[in-house]
C-alpha positions as a Markdown table, in Angstrom:
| # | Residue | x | y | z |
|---|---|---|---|---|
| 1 | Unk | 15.9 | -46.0 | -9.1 |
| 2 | Unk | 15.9 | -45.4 | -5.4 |
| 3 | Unk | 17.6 | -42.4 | -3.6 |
| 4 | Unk | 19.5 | -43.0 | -0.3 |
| 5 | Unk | 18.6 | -39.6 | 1.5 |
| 6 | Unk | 19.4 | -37.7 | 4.8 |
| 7 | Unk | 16.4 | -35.6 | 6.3 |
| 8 | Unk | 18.5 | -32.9 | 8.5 |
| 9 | Unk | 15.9 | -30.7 | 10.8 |
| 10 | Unk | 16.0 | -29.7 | 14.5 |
| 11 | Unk | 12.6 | -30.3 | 15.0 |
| 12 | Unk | 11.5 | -33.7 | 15.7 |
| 13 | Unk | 8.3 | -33.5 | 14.3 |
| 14 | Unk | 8.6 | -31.9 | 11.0 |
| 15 | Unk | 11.5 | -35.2 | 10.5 |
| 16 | Unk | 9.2 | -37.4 | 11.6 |
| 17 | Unk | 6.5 | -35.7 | 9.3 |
| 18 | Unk | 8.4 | -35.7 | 6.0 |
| 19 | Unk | 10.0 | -38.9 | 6.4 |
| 20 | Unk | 6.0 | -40.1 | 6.9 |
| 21 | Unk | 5.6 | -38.4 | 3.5 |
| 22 | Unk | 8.1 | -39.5 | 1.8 |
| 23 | Unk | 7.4 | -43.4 | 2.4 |
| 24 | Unk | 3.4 | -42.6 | 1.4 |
| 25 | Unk | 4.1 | -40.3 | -1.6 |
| 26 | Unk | 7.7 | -41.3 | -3.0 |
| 27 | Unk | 9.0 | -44.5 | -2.2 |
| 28 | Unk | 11.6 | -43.6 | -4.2 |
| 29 | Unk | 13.8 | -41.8 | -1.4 |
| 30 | Unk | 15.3 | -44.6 | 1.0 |
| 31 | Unk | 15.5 | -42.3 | 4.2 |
| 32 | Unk | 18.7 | -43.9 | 5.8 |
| 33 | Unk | 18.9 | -41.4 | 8.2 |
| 34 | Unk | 17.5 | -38.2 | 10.0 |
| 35 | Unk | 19.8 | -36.0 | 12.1 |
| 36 | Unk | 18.7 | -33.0 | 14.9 |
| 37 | Unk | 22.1 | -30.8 | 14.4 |
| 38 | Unk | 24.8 | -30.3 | 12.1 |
| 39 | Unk | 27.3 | -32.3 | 13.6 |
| 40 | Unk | 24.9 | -35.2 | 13.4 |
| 41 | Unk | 24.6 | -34.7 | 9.7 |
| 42 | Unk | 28.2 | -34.5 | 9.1 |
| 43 | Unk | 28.5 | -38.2 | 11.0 |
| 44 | Unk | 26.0 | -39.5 | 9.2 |
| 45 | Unk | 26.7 | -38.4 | 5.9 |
| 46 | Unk | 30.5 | -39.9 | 6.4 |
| 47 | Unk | 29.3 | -43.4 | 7.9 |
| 48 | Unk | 25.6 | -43.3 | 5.2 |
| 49 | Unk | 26.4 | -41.9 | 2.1 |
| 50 | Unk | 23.6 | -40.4 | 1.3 |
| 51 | Unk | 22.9 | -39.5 | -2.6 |
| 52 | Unk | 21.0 | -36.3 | -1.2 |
| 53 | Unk | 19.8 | -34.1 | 1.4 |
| 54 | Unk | 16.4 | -32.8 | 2.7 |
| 55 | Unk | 17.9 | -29.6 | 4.9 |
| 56 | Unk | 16.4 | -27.1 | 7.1 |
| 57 | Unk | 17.8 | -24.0 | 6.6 |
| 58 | Unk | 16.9 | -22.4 | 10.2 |
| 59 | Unk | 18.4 | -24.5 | 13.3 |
| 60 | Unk | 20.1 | -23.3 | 16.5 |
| 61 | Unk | 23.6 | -23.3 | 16.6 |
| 62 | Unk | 24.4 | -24.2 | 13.4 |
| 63 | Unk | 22.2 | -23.5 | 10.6 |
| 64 | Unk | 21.9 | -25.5 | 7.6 |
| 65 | Unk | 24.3 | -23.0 | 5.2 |
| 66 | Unk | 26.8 | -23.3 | 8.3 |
| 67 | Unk | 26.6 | -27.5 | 7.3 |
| 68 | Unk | 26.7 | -26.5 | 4.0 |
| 69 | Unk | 29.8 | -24.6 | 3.9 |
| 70 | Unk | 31.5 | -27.1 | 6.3 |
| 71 | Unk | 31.4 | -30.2 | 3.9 |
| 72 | Unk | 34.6 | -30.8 | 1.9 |
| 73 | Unk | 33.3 | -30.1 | -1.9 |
| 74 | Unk | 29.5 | -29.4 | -2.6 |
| 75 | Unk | 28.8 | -33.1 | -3.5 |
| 76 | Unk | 25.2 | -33.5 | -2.9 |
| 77 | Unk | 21.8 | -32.2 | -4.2 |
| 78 | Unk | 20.2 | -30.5 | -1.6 |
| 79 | Unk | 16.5 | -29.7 | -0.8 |
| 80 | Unk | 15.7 | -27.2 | 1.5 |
| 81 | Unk | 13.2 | -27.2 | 3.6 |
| 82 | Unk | 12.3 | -23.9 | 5.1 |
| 83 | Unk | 9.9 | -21.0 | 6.7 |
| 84 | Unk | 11.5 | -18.0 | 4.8 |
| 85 | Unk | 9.2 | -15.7 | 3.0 |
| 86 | Unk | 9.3 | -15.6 | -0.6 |
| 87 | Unk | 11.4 | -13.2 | -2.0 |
| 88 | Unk | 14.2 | -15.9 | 0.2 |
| 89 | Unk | 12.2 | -18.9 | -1.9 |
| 90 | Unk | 13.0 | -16.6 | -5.3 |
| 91 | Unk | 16.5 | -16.7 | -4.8 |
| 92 | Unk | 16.8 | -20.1 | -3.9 |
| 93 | Unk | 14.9 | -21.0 | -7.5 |
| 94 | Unk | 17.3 | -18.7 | -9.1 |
| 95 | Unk | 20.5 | -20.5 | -8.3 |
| 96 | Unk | 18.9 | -23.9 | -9.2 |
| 97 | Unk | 18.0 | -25.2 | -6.2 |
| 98 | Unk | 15.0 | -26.8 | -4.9 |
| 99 | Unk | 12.9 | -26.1 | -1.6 |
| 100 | Unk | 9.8 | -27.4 | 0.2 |
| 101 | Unk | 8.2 | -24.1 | 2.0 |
| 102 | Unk | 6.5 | -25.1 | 5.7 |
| 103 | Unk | 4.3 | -26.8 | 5.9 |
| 104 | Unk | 5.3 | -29.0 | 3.2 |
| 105 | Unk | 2.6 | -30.0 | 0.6 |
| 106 | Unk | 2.9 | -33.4 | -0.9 |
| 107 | Unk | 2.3 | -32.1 | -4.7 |
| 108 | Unk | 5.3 | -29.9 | -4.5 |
| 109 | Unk | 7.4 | -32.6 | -2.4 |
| 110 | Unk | 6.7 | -35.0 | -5.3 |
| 111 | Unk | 7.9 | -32.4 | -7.7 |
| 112 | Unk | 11.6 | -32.0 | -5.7 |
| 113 | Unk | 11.6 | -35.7 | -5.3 |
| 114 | Unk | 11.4 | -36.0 | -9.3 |
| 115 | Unk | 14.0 | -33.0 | -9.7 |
| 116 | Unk | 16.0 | -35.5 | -7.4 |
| 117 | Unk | 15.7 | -38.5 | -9.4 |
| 118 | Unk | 16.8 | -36.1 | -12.3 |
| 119 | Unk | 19.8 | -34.9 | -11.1 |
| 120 | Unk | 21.4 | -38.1 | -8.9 |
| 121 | Unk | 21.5 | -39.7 | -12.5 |
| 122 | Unk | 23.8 | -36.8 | -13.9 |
| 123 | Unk | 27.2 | -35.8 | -12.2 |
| 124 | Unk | 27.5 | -32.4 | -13.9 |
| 125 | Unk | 24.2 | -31.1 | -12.4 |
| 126 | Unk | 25.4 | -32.3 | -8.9 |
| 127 | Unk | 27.9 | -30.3 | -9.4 |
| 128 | Unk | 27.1 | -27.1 | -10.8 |
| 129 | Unk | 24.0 | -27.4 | -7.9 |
| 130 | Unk | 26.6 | -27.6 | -5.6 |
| 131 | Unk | 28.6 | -24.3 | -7.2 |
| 132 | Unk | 25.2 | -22.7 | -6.9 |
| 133 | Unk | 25.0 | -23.3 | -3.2 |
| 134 | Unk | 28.1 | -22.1 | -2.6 |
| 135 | Unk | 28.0 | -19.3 | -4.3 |
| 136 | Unk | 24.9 | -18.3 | -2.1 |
| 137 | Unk | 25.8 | -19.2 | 1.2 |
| 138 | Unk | 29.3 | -17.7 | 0.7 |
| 139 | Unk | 27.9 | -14.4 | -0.7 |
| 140 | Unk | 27.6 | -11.7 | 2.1 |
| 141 | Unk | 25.9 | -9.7 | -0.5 |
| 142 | Unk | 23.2 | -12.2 | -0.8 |
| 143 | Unk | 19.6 | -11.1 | -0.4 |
| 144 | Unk | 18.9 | -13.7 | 1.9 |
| 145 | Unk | 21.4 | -12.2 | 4.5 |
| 146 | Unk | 20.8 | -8.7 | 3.4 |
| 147 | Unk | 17.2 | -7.9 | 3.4 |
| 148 | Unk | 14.0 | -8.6 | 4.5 |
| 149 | Unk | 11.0 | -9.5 | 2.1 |
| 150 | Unk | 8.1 | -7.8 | 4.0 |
| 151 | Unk | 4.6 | -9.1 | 2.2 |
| 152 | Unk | 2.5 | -5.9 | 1.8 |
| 153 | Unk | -1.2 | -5.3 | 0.2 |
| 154 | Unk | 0.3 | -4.8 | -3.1 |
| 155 | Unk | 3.2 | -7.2 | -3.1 |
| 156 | Unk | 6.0 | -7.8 | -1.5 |
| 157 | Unk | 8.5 | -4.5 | 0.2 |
| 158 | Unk | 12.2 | -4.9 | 0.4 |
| 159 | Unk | 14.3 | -3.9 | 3.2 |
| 160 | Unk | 17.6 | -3.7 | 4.1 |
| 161 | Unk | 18.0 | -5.4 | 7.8 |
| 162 | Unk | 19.8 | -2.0 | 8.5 |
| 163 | Unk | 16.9 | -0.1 | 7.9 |
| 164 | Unk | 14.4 | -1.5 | 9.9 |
| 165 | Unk | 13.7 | 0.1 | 13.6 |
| 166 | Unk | 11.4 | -2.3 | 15.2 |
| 167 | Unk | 8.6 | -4.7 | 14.7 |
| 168 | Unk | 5.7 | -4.0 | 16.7 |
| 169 | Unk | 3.0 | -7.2 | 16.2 |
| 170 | Unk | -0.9 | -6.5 | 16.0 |
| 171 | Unk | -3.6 | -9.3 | 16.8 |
| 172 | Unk | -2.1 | -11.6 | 14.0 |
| 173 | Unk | -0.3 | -8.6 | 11.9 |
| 174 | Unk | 3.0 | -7.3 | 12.0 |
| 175 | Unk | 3.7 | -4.0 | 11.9 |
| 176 | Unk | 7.3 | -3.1 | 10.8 |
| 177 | Unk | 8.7 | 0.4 | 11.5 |
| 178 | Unk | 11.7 | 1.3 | 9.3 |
| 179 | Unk | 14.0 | 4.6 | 9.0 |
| 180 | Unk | 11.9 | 7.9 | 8.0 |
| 181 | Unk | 8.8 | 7.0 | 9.7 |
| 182 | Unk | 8.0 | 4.2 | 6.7 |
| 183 | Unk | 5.6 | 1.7 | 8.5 |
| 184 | Unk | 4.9 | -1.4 | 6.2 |
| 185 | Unk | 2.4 | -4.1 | 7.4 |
| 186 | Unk | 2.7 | -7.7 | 7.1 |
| 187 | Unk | 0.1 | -10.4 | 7.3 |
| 188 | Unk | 2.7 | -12.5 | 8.9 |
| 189 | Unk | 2.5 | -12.8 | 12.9 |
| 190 | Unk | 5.8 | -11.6 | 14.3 |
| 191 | Unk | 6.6 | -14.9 | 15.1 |
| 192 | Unk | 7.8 | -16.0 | 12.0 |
| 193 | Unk | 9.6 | -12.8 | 12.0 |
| 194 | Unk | 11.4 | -13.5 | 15.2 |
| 195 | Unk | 12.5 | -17.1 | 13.8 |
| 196 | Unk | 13.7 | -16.0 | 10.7 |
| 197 | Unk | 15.7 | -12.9 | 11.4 |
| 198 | Unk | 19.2 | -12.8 | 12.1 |
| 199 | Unk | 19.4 | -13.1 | 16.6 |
| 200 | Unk | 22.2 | -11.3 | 16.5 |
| 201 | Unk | 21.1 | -8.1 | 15.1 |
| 202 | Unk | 17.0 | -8.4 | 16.5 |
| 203 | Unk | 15.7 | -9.0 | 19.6 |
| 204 | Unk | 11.9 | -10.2 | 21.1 |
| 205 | Unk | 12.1 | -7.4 | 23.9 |
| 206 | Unk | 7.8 | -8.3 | 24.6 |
| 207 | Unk | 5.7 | -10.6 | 23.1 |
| 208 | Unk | 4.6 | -7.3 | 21.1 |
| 209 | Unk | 8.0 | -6.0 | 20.2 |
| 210 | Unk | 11.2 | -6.8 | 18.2 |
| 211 | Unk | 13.7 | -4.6 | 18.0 |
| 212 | Unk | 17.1 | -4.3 | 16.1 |
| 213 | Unk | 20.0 | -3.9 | 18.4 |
| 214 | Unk | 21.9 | -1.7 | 15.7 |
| 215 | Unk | 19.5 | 0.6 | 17.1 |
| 216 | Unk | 19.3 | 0.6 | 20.6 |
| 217 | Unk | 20.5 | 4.3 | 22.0 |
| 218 | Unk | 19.4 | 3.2 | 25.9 |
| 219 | Unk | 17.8 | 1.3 | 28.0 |
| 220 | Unk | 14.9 | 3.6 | 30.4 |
| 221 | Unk | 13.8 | 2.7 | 33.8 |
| 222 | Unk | 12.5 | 6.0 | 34.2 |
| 223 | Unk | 9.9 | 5.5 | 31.6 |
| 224 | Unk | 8.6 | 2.0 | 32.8 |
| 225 | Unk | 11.4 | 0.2 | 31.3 |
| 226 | Unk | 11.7 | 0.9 | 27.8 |
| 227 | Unk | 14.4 | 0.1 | 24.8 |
| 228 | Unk | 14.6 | 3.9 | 23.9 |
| 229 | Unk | 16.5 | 3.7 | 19.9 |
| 230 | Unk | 18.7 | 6.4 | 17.9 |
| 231 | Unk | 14.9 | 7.6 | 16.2 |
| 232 | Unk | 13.6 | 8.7 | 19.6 |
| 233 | Unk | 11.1 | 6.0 | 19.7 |
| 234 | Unk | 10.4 | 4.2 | 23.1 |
| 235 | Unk | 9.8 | 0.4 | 22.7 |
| 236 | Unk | 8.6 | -1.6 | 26.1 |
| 237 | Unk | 10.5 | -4.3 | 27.5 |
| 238 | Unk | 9.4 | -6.7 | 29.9 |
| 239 | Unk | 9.9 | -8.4 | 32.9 |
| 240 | Unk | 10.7 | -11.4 | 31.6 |
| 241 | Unk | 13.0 | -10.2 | 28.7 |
| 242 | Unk | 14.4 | -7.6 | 30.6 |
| 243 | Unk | 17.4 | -9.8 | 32.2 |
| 244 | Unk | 18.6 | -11.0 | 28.8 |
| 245 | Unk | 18.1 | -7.7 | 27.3 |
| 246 | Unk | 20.8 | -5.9 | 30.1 |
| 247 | Unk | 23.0 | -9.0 | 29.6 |
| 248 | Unk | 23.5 | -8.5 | 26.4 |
| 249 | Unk | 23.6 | -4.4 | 26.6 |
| 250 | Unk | 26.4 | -5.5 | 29.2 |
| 251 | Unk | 28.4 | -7.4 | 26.4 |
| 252 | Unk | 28.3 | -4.7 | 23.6 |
């Protein structure tokens, strides 16, 4: 049995890379199409068919929940491909659904691929998948859109995206400073941070420094241009950020 599949990512690379894998390690999946954006997707899903998706869950624009949400009844298993940390991976096995963490291993692609073949065959897991990924991407009270899973030295830390102050990065550490002075650090380099939290709410004000817009107080040029927030705390801003940063203080 072959499956007719649509690889949806807004990197070119990591389509080209998993469409290489799938031909070496499941010729199984047909790839009949690989799409940069969501509107892409949505034209090539009407004029392919495909039986499933690979999705990445983080693209500009439109993300892949945004493509999920937009598509007339949840009619397709989906895999997702994504950087989140794992408390994110967690949910995502809770409401039966599968997911290929970056960089994607072949074992554990293999193992989606066969959970594939599994539920193309049977209509009624298609569609209580699909109820499943409705229900998460319509539910503001998800975890995935309302905390962050910080990995700690004893396990992971929970916090609410509300909570958190700033992320201040050190060598290839992140440090993350959060209401009442609680500092957690993270063996994640505030890059992956900065591409997985909401750009609405957080901000890369220097390549040391994120901080959440909820709570910026004022902007200081007295103090060597710093993001001074509602705690007291002075975060610095530079050169380069410091035109976007304005622009959007401009807008609130």
């Amino acid at each position: 049995m072959a499956i007719r599949a649509l690889i949806v990512d807004d990197e070119a690379d990591a389509r080209e890379n998993l469409r290489l894998m799938l031909e070496e390690h499941c010729p199984q999946v047909e790839v009949v199409g690989m799409a940069a954006t969501a509107n892409e997707a949505r034209a090539l899903i009407e004029s392919e068919a495909p039986q499933a998706l690979f999705l990445d869950i983080k693209m500009p624009g439109e993300d892949g929940f945004s493509l999920l949400r937009s598509l007339p009844e949840p009619h397709l298993p989906v895999v997702f491909t994504t950087a989140y940390d794992e408390f994110a991976l967690r949910a995502f096995k809770e409401n039966a659904l599968d997911y290929l963490e970056k960089p994607i291993d072949p074992d554990e692609l293999d193992r989606a691929v066969g959970k594939l073949l599994h539920t193309v065959g049977d209509p009624g897991l298609i569609r209580r998948q699909g109820e499943g990924i409705q229900a998460m991407v319509n539910d503001p009270g998800s975890p995935l859109s309302s905390r962050v899973a910080v990995p700690g030295r004893d396990g992971l830390v929970l916090l609410r995206h509300e909570d958190i102050l700033y992320l201040e990065a050190s060598d290839s550490y992140t440090v993350v400073h959060a209401k009442g002075g609680k500092r957690t650090i993270s063996s994640k380099h505030i890059r992956v941070f900065e591409n997985n939290l909401d750009p609405r709410k957080f901000f890369r004000v220097h390549k040391s420094y994120i901080i959440n817009l909820e709570h910026l107080a004022s902007f200081s040029r007295s103090e060597g241009n710093m993001a001074v927030l509602d705690n007291g705390a002075l975060v610095p801003v530079s050169r380069r950020r410091l035109p976007e940063l304005l622009a959007m203080i401009n807008t609130f």
